[in-house]
C-alpha positions in Angstrom: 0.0 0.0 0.0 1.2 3.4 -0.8 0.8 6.6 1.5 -1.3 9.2 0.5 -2.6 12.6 2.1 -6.8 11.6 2.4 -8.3 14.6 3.5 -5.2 17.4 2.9 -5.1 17.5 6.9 -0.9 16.9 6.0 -1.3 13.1 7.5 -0.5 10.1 5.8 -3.1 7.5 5.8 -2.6 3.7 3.2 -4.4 3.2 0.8 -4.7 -0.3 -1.1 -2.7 -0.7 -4.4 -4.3 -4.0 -5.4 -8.3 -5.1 -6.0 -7.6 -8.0 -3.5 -6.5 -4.7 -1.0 -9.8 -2.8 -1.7 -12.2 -6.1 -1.4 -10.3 -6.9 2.0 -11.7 -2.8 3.1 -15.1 -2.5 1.1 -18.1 -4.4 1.4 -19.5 -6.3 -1.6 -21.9 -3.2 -2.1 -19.0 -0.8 -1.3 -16.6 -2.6 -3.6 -19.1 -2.9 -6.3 -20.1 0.8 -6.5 -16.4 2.5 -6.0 -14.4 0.0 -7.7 -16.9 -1.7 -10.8 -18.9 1.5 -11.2 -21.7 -0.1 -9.9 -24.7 1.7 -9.1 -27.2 1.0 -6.0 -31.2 0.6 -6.7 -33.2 4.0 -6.4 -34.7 4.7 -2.9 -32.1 1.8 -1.0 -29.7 4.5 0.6 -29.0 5.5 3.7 -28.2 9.2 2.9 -31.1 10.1 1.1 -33.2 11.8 3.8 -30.4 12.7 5.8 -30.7 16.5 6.4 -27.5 16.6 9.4 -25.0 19.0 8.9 -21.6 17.5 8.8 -19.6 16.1 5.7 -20.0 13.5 3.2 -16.8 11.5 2.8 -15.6 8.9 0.5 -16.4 5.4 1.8 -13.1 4.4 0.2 -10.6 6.9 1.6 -12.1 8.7 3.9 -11.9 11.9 2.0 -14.2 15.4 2.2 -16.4 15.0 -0.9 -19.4 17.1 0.1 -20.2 19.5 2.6 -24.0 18.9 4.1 -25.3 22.8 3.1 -24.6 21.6 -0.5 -27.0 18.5 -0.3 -30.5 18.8 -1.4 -33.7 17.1 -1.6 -33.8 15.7 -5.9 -37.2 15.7 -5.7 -37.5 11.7 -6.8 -34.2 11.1 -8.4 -33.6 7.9 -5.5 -30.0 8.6 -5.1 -28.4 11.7 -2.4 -27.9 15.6 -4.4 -25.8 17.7 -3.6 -25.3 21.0 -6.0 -21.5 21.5 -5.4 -18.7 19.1 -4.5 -15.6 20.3 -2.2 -12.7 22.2 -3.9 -10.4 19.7 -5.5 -12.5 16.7 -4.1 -14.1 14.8 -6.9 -13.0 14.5 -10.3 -15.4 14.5 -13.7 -14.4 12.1 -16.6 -17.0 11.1 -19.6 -18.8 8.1 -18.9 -20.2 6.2 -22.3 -21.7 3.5 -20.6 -25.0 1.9 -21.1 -25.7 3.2 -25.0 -25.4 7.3 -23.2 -22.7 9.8 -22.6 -23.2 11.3 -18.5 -20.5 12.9 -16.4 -18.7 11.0 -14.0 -17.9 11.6 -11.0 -14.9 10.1 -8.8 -13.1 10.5 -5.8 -10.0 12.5 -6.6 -7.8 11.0 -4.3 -8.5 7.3 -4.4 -10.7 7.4 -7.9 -13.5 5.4 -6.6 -16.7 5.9 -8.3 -19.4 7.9 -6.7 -22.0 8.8 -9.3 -23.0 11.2 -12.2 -23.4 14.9 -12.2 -25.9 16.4 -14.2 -26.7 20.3 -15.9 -30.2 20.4 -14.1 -30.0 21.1 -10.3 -32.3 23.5 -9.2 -29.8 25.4 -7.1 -27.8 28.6 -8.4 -25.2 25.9 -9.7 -27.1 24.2 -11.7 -25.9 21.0 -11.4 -26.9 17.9 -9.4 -24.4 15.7 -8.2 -26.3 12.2 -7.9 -24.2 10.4 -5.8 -24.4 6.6 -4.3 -24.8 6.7 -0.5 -22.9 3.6 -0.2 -19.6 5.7 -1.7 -19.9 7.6 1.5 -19.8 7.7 4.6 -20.7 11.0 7.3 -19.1 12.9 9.8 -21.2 14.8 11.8 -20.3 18.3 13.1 -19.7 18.4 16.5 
């Protein structure tokens, strides 16, 4: 495993350089989602409701994806919104899966998949991050 800075805090945490690694850390959900682009069924997650304040990290890496005042409710989409991701977080890349072309989105720092972003959020943004809940985990503030 190699060392790399999670959450820009300057502390070194490991992170797995091998599938075998990641399957050893992830549940099968967790590893099917982040690591096989997987997505979970609509309605399932445990973040979609959620209305805390706190942070939304990576399930992988521990990471800062998403603060809480950027979440919203997506009005029937099934998965967790949010309209903005944290500086430097997540990463876009063209997805041409399934017969369509979406947006991506992974974790910057350990490139687990999250989700897709789309051009429709009803925020000031304009986008809608559509993110898996079992890609993340929260921190509440405290």
């Amino acid at each position: 495993m190699s060392e790399t800075d999670r959450d820009g805090d300057g502390e070194t945490r490991d992170l797995p350089q091998t599938e075998a690694e990641w399957r050893e850390i992830l549940t099968e959900e967790e590893y099917r989602v982040l690591r096989e682009q997987g997505t979970e069924r609509k309605f399932t997650g445990e973040f979609i409701g959620k209305d805390d304040d706190g942070a939304y990290t990576c399930a992988g890496c521990d990471a800062v994806l998403f603060e809480s005042e950027t979440k919203f409710d997506s009005e029937g989409s099934g998965w967790p919104s949010f309209d903005d991701a944290v500086d430097g977080a997540v990463e876009l890349r063209e997805d041409r899966s399934h017969g369509m072309t979406r947006t991506e989105v992974v974790c910057a720092n350990c490139g687990g998949h999250l989700g897709h972003v789309f051009d429709d959020g009803p925020t000031e943004t304009g986008k809608r991050f559509c993110i898996n809940s079992c890609a993340l985990d929260f921190e509440d503030d405290e």
